[in-house]
Backbone of each chain as nested JSON, in Angstrom:
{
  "chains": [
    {"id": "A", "residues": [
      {"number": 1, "name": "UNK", "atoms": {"N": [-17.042, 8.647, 4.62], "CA": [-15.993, 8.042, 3.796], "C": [-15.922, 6.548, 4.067]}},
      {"number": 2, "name": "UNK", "atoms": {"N": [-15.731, 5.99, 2.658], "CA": [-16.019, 4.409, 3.028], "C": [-14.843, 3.432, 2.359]}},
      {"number": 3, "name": "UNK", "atoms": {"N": [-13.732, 2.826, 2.89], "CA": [-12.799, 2.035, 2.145], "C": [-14.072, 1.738, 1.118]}},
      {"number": 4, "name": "UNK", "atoms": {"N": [-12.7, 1.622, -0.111], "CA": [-13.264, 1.044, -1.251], "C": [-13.345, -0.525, -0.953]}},
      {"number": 5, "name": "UNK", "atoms": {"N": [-14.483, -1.265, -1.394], "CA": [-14.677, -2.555, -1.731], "C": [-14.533, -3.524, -2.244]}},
      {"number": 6, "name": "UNK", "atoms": {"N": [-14.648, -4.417, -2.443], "CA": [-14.209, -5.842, -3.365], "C": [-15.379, -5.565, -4.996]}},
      {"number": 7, "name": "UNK", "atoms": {"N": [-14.829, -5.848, -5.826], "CA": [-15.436, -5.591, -7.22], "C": [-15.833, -3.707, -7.51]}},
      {"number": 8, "name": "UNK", "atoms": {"N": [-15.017, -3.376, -6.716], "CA": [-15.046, -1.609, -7.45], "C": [-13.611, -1.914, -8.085]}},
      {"number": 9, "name": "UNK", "atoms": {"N": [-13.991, -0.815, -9.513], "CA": [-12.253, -0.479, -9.765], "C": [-11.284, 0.322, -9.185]}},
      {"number": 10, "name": "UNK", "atoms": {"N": [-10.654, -0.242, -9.302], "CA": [-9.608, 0.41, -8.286], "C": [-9.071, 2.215, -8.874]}},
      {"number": 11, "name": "UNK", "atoms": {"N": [-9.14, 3.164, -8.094], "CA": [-8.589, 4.284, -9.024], "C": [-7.242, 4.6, -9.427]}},
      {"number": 12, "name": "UNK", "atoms": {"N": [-6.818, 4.779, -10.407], "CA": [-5.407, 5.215, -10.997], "C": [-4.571, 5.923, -9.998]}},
      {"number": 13, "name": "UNK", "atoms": {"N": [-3.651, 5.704, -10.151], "CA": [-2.888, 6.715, -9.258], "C": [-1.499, 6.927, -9.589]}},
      {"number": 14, "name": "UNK", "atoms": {"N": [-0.455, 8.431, -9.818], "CA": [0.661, 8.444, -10.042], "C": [1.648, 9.264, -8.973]}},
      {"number": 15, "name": "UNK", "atoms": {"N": [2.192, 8.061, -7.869], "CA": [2.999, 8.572, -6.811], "C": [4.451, 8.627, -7.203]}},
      {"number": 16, "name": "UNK", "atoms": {"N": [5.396, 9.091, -6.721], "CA": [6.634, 9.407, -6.715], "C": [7.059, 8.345, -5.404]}},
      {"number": 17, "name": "UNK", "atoms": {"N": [8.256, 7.8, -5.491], "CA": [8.243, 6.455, -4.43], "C": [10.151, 6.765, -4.236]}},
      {"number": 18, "name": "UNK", "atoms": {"N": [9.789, 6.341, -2.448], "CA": [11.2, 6.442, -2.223], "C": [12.298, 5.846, -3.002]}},
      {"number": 19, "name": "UNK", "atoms": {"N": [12.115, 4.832, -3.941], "CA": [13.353, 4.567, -4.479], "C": [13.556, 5.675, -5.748]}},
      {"number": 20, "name": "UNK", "atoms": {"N": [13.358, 6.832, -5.542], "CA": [13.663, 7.63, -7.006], "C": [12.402, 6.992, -8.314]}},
      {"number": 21, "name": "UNK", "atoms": {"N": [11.762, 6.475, -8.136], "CA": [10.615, 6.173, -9.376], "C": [9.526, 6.865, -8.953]}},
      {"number": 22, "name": "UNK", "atoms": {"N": [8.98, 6.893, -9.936], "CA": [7.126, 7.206, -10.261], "C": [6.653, 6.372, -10.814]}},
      {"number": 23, "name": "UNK", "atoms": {"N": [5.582, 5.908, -9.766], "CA": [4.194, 4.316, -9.639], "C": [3.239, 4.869, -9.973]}},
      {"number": 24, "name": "UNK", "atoms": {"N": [2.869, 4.024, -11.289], "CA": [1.499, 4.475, -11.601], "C": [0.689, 3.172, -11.441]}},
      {"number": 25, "name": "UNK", "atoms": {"N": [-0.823, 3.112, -10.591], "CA": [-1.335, 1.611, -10.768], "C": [-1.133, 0.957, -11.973]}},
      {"number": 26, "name": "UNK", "atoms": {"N": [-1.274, 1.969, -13.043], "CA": [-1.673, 0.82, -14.589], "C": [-0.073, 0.502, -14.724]}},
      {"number": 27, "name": "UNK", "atoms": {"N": [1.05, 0.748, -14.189], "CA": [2.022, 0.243, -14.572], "C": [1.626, -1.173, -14.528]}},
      {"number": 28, "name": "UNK", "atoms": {"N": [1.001, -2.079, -13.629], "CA": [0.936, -3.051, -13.26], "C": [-0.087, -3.961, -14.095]}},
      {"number": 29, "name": "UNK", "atoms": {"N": [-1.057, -2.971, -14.613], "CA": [-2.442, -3.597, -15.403], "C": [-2.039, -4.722, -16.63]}},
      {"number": 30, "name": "UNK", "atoms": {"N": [-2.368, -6.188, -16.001], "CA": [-2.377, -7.407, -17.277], "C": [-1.159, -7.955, -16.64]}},
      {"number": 31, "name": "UNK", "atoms": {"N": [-0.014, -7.63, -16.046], "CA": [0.849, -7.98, -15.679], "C": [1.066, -8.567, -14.033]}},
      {"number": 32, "name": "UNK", "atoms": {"N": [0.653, -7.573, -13.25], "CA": [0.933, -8.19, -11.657], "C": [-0.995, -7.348, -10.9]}},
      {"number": 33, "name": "UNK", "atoms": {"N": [-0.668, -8.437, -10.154], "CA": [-1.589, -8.047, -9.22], "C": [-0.755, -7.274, -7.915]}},
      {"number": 34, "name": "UNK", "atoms": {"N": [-1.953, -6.412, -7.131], "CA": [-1.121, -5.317, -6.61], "C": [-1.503, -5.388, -4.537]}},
      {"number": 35, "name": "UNK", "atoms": {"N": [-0.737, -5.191, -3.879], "CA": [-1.237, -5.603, -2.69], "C": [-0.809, -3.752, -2.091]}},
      {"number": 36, "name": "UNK", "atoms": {"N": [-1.737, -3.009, -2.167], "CA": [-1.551, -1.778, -1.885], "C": [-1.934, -1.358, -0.624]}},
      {"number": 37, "name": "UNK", "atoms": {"N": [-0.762, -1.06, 0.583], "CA": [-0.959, -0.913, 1.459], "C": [-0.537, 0.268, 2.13]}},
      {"number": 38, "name": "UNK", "atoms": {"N": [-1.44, 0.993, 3.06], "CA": [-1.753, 2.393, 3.402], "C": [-1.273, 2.318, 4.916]}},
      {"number": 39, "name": "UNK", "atoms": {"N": [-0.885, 3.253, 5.135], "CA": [-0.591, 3.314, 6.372], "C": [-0.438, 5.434, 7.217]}},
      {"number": 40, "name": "UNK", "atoms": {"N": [-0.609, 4.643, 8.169], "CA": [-0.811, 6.777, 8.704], "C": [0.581, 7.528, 8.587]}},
      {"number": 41, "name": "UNK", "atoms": {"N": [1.615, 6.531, 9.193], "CA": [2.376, 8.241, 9.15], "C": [3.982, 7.296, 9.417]}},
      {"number": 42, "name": "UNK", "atoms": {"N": [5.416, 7.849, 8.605], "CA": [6.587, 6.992, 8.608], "C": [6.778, 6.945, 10.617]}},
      {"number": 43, "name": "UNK", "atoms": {"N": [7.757, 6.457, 10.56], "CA": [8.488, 6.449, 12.366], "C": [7.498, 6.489, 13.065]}},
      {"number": 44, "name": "UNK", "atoms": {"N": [6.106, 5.354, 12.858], "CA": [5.11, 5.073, 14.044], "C": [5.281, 3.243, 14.27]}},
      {"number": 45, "name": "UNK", "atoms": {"N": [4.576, 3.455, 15.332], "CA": [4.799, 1.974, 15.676], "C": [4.335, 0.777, 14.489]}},
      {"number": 46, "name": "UNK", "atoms": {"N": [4.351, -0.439, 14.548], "CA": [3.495, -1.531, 13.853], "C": [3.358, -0.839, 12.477]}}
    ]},
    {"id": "B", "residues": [
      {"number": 1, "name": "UNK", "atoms": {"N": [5.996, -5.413, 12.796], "CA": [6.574, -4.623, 11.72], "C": [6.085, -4.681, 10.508]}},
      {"number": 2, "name": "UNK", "atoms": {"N": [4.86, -4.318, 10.217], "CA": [4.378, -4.551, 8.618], "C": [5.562, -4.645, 7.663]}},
      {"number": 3, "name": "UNK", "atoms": {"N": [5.82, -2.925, 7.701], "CA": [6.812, -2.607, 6.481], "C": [8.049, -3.616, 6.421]}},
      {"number": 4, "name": "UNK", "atoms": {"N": [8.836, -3.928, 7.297], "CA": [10.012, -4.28, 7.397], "C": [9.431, -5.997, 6.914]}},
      {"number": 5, "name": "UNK", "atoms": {"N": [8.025, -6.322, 7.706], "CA": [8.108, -7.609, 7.292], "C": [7.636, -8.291, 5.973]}},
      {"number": 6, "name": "UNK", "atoms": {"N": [6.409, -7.225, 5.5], "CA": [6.078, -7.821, 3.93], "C": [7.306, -7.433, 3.034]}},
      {"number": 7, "name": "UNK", "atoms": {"N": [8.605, -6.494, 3.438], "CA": [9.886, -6.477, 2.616], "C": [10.678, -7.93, 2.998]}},
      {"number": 8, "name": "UNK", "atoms": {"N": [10.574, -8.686, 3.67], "CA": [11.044, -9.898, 3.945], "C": [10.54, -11.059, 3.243]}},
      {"number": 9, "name": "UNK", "atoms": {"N": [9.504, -10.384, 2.761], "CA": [8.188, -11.832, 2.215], "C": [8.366, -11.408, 0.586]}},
      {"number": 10, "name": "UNK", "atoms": {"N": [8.667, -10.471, 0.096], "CA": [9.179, -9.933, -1.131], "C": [8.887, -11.175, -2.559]}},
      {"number": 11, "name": "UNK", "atoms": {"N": [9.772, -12.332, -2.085], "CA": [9.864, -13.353, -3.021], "C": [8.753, -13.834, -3.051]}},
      {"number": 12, "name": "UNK", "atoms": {"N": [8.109, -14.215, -1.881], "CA": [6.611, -15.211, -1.766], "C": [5.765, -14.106, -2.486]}},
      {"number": 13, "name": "UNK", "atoms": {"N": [5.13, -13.058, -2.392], "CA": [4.3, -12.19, -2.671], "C": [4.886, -12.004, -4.509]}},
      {"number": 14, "name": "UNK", "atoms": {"N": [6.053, -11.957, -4.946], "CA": [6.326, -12.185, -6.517], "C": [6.28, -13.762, -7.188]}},
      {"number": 15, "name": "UNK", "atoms": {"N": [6.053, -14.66, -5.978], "CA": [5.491, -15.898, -7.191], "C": [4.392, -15.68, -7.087]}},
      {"number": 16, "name": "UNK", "atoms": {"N": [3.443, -15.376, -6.583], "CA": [2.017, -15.031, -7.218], "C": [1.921, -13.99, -7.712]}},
      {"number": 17, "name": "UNK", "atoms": {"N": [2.544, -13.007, -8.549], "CA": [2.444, -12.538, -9.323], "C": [2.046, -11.257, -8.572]}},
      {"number": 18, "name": "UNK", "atoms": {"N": [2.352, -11.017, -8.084], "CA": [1.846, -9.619, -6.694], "C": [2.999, -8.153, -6.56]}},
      {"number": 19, "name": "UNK", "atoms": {"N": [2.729, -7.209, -7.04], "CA": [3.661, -6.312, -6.463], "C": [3.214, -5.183, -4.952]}},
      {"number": 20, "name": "UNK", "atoms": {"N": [3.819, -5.285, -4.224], "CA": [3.321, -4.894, -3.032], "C": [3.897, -3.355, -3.176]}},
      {"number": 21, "name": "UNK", "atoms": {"N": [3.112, -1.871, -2.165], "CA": [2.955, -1.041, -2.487], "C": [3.126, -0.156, -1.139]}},
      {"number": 22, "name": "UNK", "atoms": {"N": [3.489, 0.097, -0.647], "CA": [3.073, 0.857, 0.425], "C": [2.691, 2.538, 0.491]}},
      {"number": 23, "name": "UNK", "atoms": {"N": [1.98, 3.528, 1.033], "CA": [1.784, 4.656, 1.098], "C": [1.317, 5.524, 2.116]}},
      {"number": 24, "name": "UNK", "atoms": {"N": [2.054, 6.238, 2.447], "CA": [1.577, 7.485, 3.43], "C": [1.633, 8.535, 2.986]}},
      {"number": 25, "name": "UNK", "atoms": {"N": [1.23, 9.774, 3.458], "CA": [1.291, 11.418, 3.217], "C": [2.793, 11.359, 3.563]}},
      {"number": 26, "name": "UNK", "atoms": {"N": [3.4, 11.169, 3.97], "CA": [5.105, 11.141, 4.191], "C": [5.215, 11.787, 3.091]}},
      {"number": 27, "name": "UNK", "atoms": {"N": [6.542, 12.401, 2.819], "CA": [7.333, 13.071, 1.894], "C": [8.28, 11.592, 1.568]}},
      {"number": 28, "name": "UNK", "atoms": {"N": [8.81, 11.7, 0.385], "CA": [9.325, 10.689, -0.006], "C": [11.002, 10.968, 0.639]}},
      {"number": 29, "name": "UNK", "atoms": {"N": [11.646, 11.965, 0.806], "CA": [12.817, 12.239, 1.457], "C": [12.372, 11.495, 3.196]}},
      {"number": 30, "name": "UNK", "atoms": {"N": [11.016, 11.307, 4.05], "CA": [10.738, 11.53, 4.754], "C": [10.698, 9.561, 4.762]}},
      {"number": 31, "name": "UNK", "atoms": {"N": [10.343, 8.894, 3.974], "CA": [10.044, 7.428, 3.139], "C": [11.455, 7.138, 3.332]}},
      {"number": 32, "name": "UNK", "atoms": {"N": [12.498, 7.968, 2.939], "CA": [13.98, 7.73, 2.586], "C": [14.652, 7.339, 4.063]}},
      {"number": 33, "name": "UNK", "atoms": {"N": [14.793, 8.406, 4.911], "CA": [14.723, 8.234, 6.375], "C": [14.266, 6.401, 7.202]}},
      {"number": 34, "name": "UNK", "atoms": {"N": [13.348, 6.873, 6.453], "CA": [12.41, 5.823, 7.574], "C": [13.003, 4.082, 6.839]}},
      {"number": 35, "name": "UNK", "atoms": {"N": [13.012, 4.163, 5.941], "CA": [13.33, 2.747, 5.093], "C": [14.864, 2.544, 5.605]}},
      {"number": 36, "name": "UNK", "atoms": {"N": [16.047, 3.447, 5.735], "CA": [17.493, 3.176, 5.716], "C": [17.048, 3.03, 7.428]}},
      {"number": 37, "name": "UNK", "atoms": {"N": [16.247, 3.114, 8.383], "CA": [16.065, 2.226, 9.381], "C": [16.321, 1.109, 9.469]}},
      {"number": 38, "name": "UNK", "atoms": {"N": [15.463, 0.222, 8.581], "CA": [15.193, -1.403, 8.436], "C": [15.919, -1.729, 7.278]}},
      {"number": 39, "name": "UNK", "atoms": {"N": [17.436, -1.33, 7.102], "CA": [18.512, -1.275, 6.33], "C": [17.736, -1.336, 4.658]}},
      {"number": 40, "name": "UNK", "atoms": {"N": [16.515, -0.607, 4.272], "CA": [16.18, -0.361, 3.394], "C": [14.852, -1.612, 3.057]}},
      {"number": 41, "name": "UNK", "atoms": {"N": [13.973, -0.771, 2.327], "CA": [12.754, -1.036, 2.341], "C": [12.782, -1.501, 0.495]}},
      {"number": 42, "name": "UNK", "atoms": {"N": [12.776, -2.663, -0.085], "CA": [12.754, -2.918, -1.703], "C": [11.428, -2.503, -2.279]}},
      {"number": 43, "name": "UNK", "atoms": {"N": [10.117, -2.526, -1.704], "CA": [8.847, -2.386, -2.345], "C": [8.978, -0.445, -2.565]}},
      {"number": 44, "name": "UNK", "atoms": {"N": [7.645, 0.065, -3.288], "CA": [8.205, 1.628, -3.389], "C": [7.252, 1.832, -1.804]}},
      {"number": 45, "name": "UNK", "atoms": {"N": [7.905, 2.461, -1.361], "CA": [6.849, 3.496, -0.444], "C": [6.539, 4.874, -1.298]}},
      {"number": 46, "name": "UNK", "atoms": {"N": [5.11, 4.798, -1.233], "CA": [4.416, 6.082, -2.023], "C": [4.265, 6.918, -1.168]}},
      {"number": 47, "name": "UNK", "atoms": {"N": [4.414, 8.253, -1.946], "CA": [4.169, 9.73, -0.714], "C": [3.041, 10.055, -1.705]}},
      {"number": 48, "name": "UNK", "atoms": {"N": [1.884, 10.381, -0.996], "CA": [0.664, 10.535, -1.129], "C": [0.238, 11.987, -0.678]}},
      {"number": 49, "name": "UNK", "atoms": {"N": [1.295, 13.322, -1.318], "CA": [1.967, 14.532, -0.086], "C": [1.512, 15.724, -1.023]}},
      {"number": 50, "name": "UNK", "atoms": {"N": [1.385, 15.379, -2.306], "CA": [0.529, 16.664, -2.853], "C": [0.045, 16.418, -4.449]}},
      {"number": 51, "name": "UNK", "atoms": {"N": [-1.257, 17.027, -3.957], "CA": [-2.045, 17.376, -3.039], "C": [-2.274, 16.312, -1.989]}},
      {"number": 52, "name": "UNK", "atoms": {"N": [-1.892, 16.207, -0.366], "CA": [-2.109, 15.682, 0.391], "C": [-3.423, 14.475, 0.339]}},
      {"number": 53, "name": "UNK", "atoms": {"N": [-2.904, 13.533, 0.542], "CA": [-4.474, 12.65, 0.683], "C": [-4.931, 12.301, -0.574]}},
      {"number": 54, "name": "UNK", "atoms": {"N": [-4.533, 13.057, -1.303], "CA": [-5.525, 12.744, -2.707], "C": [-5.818, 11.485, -2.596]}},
      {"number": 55, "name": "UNK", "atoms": {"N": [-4.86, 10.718, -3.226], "CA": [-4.975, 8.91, -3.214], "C": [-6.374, 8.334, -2.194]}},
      {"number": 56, "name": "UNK", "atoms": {"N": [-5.632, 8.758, -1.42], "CA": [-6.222, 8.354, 0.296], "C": [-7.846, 8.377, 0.285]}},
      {"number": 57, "name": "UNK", "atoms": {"N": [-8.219, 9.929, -0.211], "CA": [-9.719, 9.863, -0.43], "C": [-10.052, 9.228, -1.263]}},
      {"number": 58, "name": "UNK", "atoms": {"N": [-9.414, 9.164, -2.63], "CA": [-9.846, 7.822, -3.738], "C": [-10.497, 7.061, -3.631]}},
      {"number": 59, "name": "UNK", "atoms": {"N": [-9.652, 6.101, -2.292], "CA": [-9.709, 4.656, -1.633], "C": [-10.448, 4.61, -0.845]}},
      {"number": 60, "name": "UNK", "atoms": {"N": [-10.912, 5.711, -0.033], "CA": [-12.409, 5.418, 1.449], "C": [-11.12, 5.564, 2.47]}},
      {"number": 61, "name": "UNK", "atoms": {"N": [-9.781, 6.013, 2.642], "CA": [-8.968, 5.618, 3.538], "C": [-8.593, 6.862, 4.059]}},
      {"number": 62, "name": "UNK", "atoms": {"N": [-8.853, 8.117, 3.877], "CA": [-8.459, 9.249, 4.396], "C": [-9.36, 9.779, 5.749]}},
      {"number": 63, "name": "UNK", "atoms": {"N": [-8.374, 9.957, 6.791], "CA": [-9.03, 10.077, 8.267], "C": [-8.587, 11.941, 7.911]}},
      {"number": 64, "name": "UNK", "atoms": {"N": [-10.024, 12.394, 7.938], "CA": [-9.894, 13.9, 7.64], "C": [-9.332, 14.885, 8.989]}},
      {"number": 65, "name": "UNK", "atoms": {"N": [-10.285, 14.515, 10.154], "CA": [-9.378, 15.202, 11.392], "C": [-8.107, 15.036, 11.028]}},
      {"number": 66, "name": "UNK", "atoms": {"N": [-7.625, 13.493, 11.59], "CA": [-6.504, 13.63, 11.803], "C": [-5.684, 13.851, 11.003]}},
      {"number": 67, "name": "UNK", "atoms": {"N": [-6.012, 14.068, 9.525], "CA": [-5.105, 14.277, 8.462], "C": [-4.327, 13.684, 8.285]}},
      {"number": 68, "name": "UNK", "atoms": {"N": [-4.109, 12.012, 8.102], "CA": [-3.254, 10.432, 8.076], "C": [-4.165, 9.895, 6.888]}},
      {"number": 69, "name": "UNK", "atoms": {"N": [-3.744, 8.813, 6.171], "CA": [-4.236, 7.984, 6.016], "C": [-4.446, 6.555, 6.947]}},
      {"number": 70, "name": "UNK", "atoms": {"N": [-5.567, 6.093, 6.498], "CA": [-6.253, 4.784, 7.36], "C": [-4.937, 3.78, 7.454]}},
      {"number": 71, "name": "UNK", "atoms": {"N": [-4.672, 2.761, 8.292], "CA": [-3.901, 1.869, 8.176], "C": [-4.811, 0.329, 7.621]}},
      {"number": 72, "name": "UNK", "atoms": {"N": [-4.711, 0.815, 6.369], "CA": [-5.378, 0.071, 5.362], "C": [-5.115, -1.076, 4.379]}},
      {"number": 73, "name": "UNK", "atoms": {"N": [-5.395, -1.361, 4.098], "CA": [-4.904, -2.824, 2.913], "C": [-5.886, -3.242, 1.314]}},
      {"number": 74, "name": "UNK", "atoms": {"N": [-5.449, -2.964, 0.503], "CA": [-6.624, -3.13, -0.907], "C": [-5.545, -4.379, -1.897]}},
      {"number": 75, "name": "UNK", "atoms": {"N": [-5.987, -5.452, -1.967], "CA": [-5.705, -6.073, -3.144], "C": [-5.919, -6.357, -4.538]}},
      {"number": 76, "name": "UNK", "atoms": {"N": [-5.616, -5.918, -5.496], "CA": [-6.406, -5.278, -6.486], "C": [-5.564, -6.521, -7.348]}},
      {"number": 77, "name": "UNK", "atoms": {"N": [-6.406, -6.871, -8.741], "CA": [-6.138, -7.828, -9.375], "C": [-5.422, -6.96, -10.587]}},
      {"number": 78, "name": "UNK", "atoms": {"N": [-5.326, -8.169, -11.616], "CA": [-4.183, -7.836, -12.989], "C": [-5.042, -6.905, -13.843]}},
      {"number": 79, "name": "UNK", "atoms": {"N": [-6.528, -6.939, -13.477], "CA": [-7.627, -6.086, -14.546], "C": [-7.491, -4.688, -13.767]}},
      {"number": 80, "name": "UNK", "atoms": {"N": [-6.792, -4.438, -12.141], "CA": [-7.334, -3.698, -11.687], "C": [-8.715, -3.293, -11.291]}},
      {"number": 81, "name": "UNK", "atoms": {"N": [-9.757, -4.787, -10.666], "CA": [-10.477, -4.974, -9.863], "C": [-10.16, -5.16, -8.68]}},
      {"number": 82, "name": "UNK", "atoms": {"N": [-10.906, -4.902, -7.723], "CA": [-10.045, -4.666, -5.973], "C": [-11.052, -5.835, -5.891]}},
      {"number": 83, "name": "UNK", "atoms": {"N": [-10.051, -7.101, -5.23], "CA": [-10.428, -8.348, -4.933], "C": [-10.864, -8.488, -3.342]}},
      {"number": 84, "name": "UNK", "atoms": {"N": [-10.386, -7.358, -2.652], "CA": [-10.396, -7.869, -1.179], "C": [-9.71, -6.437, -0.374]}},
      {"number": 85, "name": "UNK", "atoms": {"N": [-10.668, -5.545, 0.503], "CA": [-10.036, -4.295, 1.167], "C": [-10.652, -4.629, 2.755]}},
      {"number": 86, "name": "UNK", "atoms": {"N": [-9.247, -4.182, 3.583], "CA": [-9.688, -4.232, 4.797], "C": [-8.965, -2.767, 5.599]}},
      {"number": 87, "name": "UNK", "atoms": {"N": [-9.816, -2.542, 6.675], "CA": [-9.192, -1.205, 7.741], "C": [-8.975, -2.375, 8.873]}},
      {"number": 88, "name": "UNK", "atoms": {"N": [-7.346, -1.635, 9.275], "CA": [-7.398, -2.484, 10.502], "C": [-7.375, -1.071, 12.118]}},
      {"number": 89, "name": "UNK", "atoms": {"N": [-7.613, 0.536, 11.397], "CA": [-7.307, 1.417, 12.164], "C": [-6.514, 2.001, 12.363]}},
      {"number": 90, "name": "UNK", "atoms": {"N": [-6.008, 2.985, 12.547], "CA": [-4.051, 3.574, 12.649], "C": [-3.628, 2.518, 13.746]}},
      {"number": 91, "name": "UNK", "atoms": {"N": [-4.245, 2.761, 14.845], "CA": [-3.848, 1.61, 15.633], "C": [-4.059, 0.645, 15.551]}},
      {"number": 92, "name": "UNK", "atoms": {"N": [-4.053, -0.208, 14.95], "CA": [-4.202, -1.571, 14.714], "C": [-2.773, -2.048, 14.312]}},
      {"number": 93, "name": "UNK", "atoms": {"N": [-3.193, -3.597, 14.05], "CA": [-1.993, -4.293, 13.486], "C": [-1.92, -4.885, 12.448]}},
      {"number": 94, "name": "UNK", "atoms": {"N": [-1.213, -5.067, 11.36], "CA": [-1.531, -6.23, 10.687], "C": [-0.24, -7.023, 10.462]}},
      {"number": 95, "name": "UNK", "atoms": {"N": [-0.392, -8.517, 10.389], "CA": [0.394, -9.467, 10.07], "C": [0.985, -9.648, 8.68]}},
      {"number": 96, "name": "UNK", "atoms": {"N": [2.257, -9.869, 8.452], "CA": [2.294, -9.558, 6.908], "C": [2.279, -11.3, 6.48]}},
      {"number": 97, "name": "UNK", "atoms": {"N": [2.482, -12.382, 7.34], "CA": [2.089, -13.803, 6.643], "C": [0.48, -13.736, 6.687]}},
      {"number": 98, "name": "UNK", "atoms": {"N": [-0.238, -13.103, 7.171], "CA": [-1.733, -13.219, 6.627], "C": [-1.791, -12.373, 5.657]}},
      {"number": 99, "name": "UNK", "atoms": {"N": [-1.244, -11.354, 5.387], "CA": [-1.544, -10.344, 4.349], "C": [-1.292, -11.583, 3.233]}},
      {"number": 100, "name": "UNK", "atoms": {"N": [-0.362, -12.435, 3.18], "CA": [0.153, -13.018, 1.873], "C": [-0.654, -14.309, 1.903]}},
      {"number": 101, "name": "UNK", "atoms": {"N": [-1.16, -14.978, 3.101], "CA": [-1.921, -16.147, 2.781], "C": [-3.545, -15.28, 1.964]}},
      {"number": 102, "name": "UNK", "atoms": {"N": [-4.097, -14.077, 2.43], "CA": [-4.334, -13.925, 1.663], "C": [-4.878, -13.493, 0.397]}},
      {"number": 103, "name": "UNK", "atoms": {"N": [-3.915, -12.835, -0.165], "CA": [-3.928, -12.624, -1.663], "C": [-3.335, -14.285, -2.232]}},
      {"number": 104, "name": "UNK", "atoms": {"N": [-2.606, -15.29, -1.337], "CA": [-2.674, -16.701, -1.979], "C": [-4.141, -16.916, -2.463]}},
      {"number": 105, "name": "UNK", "atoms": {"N": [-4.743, -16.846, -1.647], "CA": [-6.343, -17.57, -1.58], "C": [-6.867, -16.567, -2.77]}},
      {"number": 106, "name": "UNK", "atoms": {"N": [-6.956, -15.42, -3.04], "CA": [-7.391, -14.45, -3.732], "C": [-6.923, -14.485, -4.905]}},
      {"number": 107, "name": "UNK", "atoms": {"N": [-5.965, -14.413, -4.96], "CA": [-5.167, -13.767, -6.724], "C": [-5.389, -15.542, -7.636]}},
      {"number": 108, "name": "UNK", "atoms": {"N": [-5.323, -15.153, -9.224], "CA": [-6.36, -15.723, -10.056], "C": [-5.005, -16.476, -10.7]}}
    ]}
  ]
}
């Protein structure tokens, strides 16, 4: 398994998000650029 | 503090035109918890919780033992081209004024 790279497209995705919404990437498409950040697990350090 | 601190940087990261994203396998009740910590978190935290991982494998970011996602970072542009992805490790760190210097340097 390999992080995705610089000049792949990015894949779609439709999460459910703690503030009560559902995020879909293309919500954002033409409009904002997206700084999507992953992380392992809530109540861990850093 | 990633989370708590790119929610501090909020304004800088929306004049360049940036919406910031965060995601774990967390349950979003579980997102809810954890955000009214750092008297609430404004960006969405995504639960990535079913089917587990999905997202995660998408991206190259799913650690299959341990069943987490990577502590990862993808900046993806307005076409939805990924301009710039880095692993910094579950254990690792990342800075959230470098996260934003840059997608400065990056975003179009």
């Amino acid at each position: 398994m390999a992080l995705i790279e610089a000049g792949a497209t990015a894949p779609d995705f439709t999460l459910d998000s703690h503030l009560d919404t559902t995020v879909s990437l293309s919500d954002f498409k033409g409009s904002k650029n997206v700084l999507f950040v992953s992380y392992p697990l809530d109540f861990t350090p850093t | 503090m990633e989370i708590p601190g790119l929610n501090s940087l909020l304004e800088e990261f929306d004049a360049i035109d940036t919406q910031v994203l965060g995601m774990s396998v967390d349950s979003k009740f579980s997102h809810k918890g954890w955000a009214a910590g750092f008297s609430g978190i404004k960006f969405p935290l995504l639960s990535d919780f079913h089917p587990k991982g999905e997202v995660a494998k998408a991206y190259g970011l799913w650690l299959e033992e341990a069943g987490i996602s990577d502590r990862a970072t993808v900046l993806i542009d307005k076409k939805g081209k990924v301009l710039w992805s880095e692993s910094v490790t579950p254990s690792g760190a990342r800075q959230p004024m470098e996260l934003l210097a840059k997608a400065k340097s990056l975003v179009g």
